[in-house]
C-alpha positions as CSV (number, residue, x, y, z in Angstrom):
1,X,124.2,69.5,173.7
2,X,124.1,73.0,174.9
3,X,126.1,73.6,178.9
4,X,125.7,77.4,179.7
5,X,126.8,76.7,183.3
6,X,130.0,78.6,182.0
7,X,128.1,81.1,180.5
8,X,126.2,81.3,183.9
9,X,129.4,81.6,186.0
10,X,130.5,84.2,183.7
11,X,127.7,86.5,184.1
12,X,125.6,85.6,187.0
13,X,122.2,86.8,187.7
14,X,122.5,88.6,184.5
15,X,120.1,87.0,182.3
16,X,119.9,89.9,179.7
17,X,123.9,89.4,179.0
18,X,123.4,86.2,178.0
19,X,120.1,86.4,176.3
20,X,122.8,89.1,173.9
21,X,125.4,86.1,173.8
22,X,122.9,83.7,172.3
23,X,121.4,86.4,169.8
24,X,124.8,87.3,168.8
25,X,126.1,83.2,168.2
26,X,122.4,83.3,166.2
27,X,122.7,86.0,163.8
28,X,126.9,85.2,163.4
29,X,126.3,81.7,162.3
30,X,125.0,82.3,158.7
31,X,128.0,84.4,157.9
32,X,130.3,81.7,159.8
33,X,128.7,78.8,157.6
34,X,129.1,80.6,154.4
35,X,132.7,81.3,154.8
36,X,133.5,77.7,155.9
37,X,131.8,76.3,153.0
38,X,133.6,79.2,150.8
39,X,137.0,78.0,152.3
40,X,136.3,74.2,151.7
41,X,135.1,74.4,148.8
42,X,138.8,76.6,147.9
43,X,140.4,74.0,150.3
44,X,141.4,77.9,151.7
45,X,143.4,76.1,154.9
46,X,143.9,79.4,156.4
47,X,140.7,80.9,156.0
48,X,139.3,77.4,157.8
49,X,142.1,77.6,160.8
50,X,140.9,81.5,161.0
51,X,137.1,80.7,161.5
52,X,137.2,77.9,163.4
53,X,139.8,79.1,165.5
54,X,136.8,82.2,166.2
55,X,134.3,79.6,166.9
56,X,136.4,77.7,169.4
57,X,135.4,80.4,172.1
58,X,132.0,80.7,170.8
59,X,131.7,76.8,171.6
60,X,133.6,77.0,174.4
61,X,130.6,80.0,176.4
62,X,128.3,77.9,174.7
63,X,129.2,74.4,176.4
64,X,129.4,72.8,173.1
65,X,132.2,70.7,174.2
66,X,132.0,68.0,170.7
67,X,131.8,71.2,168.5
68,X,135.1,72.7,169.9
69,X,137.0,69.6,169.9
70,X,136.4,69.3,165.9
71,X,136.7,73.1,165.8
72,X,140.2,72.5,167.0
73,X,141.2,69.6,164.3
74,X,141.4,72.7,162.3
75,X,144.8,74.0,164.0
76,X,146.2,71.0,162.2
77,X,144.5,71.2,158.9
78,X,147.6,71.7,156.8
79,X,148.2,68.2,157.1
80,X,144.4,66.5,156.0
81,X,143.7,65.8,152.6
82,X,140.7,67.5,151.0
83,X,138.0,64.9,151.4
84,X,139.0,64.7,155.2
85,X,138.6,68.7,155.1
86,X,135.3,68.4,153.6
87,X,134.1,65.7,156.2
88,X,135.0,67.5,158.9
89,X,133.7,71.1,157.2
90,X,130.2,68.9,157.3
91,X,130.3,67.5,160.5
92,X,131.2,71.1,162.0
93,X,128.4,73.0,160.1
94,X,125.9,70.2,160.8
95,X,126.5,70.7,164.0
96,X,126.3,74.0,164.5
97,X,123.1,74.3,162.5
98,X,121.6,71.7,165.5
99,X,123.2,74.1,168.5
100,X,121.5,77.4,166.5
101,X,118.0,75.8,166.3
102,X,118.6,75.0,170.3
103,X,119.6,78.0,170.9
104,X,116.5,79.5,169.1
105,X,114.6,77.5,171.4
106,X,116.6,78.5,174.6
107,X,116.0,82.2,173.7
108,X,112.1,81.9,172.8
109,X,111.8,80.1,176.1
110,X,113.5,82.9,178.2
C-alpha cells in the first residue's frame, strides 16, 4: 500500500528525514480523523475539501496512490449527497487507519 520511492528520491541517503515524515503523518492522523468525522457528520463541505485537500500531499510522499485519488473526490464534494459523503468519509478514514498501522511498522522496523 505504502511507495516511499518518492519519499526516497526526495531525500536520499537521508533516512532520519524521513523517519520525521512518517512520525509526523503518525501523530497528525488522530487530529485529521476527528475533523473529518466532525465535518461529515455537519456535512461541513468546506471543512472536508480543506482536510483532504492537506492529506492529498501527505498521500502523495507517502505513495498512497488509492488514498489520494479518493482524497481528491473531495474537490467536487459540493455536488454528492450526504450518504455519498459519508461513504467516502469511511472509505478515506479506513484507509488511512490501515497506512498508520504500516507506517507504525515501517518505523519500528527502521
Amino acid at each position: 500500500m505504502i511507495n516511499l520511492n518518492y519519499l526516497n528520491t526526495l531525500f536520499p541517503n537521508q533516512p532520519q528525514i524521513i523517519e520525521t515524515v512518517i512520525s509526523l503523518a503518525i501523530s497528525e492522523f488522530p487530529q485529521f480523523k476527528r475533523d473529518f468525522k466532525r465535518c461529515t457528520k455537519n456535512e461541513d463541505k468546506h471543512g472536508l475539501k480543506k482536510l483532504a485537500h492537506k492529506w492529498q500531499y501527505t498521500a502523495m510522499i507517502l505513495g498512497i496512490d488509492d488514498i489520494k485519488h479518493n482524497l481528491e473526490k473531495f474537490r467536487e464534494c459540493e455536488k454528492f449527497k450526504a450518504i455519498q459523503i459519508a461513504q467516502l468519509s469511511s472509505e478515506v478514514i479506513n484507509q488511512l487507519e490501515g497506512v498508520v498501522k504500516e507506517l507504525h511498522h515501517l518505523k519500528s522496523a527502521a
